[in-house]
C-alpha atoms as one frame of an Amber mdcrd trajectory, in Angstrom:
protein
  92.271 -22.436 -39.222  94.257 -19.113 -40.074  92.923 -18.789 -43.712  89.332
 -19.165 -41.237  90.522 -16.691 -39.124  91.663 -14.155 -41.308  88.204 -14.539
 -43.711  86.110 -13.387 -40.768  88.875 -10.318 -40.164  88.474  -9.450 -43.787
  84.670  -9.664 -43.728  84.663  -7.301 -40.046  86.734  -4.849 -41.945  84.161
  -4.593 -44.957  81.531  -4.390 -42.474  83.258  -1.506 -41.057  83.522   0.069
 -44.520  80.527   0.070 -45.244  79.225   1.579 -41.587  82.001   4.238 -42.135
  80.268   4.970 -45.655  76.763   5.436 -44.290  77.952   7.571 -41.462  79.913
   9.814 -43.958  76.139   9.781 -45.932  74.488  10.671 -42.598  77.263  13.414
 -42.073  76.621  15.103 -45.479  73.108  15.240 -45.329  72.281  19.026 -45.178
  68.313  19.536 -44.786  68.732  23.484 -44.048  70.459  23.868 -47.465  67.641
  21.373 -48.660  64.976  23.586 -47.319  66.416  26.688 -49.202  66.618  24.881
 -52.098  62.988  23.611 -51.779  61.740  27.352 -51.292  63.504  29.030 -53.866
  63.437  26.493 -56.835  60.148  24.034 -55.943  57.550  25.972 -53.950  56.065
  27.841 -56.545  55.104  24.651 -57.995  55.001  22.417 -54.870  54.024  22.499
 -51.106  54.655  20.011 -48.328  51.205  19.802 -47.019  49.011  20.783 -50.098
  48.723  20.264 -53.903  49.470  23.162 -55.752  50.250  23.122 -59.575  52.382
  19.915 -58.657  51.327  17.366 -55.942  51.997  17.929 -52.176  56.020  16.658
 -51.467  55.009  15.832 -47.366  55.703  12.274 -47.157  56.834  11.589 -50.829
  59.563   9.226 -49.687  57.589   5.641 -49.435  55.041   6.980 -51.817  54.124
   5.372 -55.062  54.717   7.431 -58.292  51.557   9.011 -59.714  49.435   8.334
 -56.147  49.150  10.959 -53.725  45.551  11.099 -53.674  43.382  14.141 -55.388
  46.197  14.990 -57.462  45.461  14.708 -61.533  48.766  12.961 -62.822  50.163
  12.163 -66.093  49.681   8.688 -67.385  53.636   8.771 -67.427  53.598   8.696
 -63.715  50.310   6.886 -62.911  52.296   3.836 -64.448  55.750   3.953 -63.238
  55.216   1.434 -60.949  58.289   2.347 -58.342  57.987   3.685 -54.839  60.109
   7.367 -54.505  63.979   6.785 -52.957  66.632   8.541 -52.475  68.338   7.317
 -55.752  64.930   7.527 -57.932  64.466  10.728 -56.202  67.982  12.154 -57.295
  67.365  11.047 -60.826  64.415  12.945 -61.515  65.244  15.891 -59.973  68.556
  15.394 -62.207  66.100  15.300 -65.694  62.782  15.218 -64.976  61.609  14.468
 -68.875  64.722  12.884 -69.243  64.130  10.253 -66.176  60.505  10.115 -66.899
  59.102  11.320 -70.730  56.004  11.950 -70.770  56.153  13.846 -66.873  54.111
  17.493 -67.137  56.753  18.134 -64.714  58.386  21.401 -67.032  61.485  21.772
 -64.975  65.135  21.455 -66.126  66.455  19.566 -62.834  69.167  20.414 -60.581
  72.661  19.928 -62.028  74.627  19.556 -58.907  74.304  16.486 -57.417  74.804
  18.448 -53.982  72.529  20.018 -54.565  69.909  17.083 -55.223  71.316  15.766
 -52.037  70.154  18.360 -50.127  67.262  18.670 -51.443  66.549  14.889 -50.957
  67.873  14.607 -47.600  65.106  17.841 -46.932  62.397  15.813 -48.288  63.394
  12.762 -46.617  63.069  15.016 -43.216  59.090  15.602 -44.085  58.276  12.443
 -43.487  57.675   9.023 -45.445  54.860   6.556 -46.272  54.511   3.502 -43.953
């Protein structure tokens, strides 16, 4: 009955753990430092609402790889067969040719990983694919 007792305690506390962790997530999230980020390193490229030399990035969270309509992608991406995430997200803007060779993407990627998190947690703001 006590080894019962104290599973369930030991399973609450995890739980607990792991809503701290996602708060602390929610907490770090910084979409006005993603926004600057967005203008001054993506928007000559990219636009939220149009396609531009890359695709439109309104709504890229849900989205397939390679198919927001009217935009001409790279085989690489037509066939990647994953849906954009936060953590697929984060590795391509880490190394885009690294993450995905064959990409036309010609960009270096963002170093720091705060920096990737801000810009994802922006992105994440404009909206996502049902």
């Amino acid at each position: 009955m006590k080894l019962h007792n104290f599973t369930h305690l030991l399973t609450a506390l995890g739980l607990l753990g792991v809503i701290n962790l996602s708060a602390q997530a929610a907490e770090s999230c910084d979409p006005v430092a993603g926004q600057k980020i967005f203008e001054t390193r993506c928007s000559a490229c990219h636009s939220l609402s149009e396609h531009k030399v890359g695709p439109q990035l309104g709504g890229v969270f849900g989205r397939k790889v390679g198919s927001a309509a009217g935009f001409g992608y790279t085989p690489t991406l037509q066939q990647a067969g994953f849906t954009w995430d936060a953590e697929k997200l984060d590795a391509f803007l880490a190394g885009p040719m690294t993450f995905l060779p064959g990409t036309a993407m010609a960009f270096g990627g963002l170093r720091k990983a705060e920096e990737r998190q801000s810009l994802t947690c922006y992105l994440r703001q404009q909206g996502a694919k049902s």
